[in-house]
N, C-alpha and C positions, 0 to 999 in steps of 0.2 A: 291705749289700745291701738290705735293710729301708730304712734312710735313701732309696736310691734311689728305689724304689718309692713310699713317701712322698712324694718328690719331684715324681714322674712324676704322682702323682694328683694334685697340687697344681697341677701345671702344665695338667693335662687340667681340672679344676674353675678356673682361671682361666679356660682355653680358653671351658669352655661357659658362662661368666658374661658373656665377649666377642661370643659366637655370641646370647646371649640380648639385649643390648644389642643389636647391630646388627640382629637381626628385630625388635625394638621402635621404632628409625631406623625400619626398612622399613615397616614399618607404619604410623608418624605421619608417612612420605613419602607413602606411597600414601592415608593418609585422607585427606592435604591437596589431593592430586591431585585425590581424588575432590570434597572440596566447593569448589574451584575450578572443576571439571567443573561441578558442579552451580549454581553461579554463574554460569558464563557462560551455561549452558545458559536460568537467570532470566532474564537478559540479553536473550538469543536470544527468547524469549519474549513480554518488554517489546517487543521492537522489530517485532516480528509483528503485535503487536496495535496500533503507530502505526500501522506500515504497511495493518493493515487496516481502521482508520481513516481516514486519507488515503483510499485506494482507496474506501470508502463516500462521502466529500467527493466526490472527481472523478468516482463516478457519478451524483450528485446533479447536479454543474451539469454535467454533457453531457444528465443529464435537462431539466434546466431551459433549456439552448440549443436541443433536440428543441421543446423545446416554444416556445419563441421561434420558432425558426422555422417552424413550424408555425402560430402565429399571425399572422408577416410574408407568408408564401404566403394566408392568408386575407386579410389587408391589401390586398396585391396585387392579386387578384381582383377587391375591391368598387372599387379604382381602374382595374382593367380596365372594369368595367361601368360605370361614372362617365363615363369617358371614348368608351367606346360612345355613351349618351346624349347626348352633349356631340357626336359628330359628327354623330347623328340628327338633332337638334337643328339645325348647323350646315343640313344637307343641306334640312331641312324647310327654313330661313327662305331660303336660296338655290332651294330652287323657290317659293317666298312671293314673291322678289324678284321672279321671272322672271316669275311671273304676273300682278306690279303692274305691270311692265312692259311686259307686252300687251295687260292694260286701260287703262293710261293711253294 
């Protein structure tokens, strides 16, 4: 009966040698989860900060087309008034005409 007993603990101090193993698995499973977590998560991070690079580029040149166009509207303008002048111009030398034309 002794023997038995013997037996039974051996087989129970096997058990929890098995039980001590497999929570040592679970735990170098779940550390490794965690710094793959925490790798992708770098990752995740890396790619935030292209992206908010990109995004400071493409607010630069929609600034710099604001302001192109903003300078072509002023462009505009001085060939509005250019060509204002240029009709002045026309209308003065056609009453210029009409008038050399009733003193001759």
């Amino acid at each position: 009966a002794l023997d038995v007993v013997v037996l039974v603990l051996e087989v129970l101090v096997e058990y929890v040698r098995v039980l001590d193993v497999l929570v040592g698995v679970e735990d170098v499973l779940l550390l490794d989860a965690l710094v793959e977590e925490v790798v992708l998560f770098d990752v995740l991070v890396e790619v935030a900060l292209v992206v908010d690079e990109l995004l400071l580029d493409v607010v630069a040149v929609v600034d710099e087309v604001l302001l192109l166009e903003v300078l072509l509207l002023e462009a505009l303008d001085v060939v509005v008034l250019v060509l204002e002048v240029l009709v002045e111009n026309v209308l003065v030398l056609d009453v210029l005409g009409d008038v050399e034309d009733v003193l001759l």
